[in-house]
C-alpha positions in Angstrom: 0.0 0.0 0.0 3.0 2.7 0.8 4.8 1.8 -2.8 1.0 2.6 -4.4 0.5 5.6 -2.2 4.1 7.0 -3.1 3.6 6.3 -7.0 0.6 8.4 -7.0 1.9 11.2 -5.4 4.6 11.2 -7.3 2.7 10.9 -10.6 0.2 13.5 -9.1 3.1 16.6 -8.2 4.9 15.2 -11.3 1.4 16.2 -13.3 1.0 19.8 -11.5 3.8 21.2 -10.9 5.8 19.9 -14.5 8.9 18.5 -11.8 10.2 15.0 -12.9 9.5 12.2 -11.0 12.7 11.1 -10.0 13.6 15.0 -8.3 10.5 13.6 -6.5 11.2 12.8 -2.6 9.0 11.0 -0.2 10.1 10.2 3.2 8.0 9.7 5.9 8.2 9.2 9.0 6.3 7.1 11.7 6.0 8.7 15.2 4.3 8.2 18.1 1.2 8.8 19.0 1.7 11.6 21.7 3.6 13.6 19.3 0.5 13.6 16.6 -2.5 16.7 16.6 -5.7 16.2 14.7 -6.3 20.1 14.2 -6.2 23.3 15.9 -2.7 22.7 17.7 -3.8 20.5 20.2 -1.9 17.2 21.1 -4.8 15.2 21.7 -2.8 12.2 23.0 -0.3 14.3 24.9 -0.2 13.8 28.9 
């Protein structure tokens, strides 16, 4: 599911911005879950 995910936003920025895929770069990176806010600046999962 990432490689799919990836391949379509790369072919997606590729299509609206004119950059070529490979100048593309995709990096991610998994955190946990205290260090994550779902809107308006609030941690929700902070203590």
């Amino acid at each position: 599911m990432k490689k799919a995910l990836y391949a379509k936003i790369v072919e997606l920025i590729s299509q609206e911005t004119g950059l070529r895929p490979e100048d593309v770069f995709i990096n991610l990176v998994e955190v946990a879950k205290e260090n994550w806010s779902f809107g308006n600046g609030i941690a929700q999962y902070a203590t």
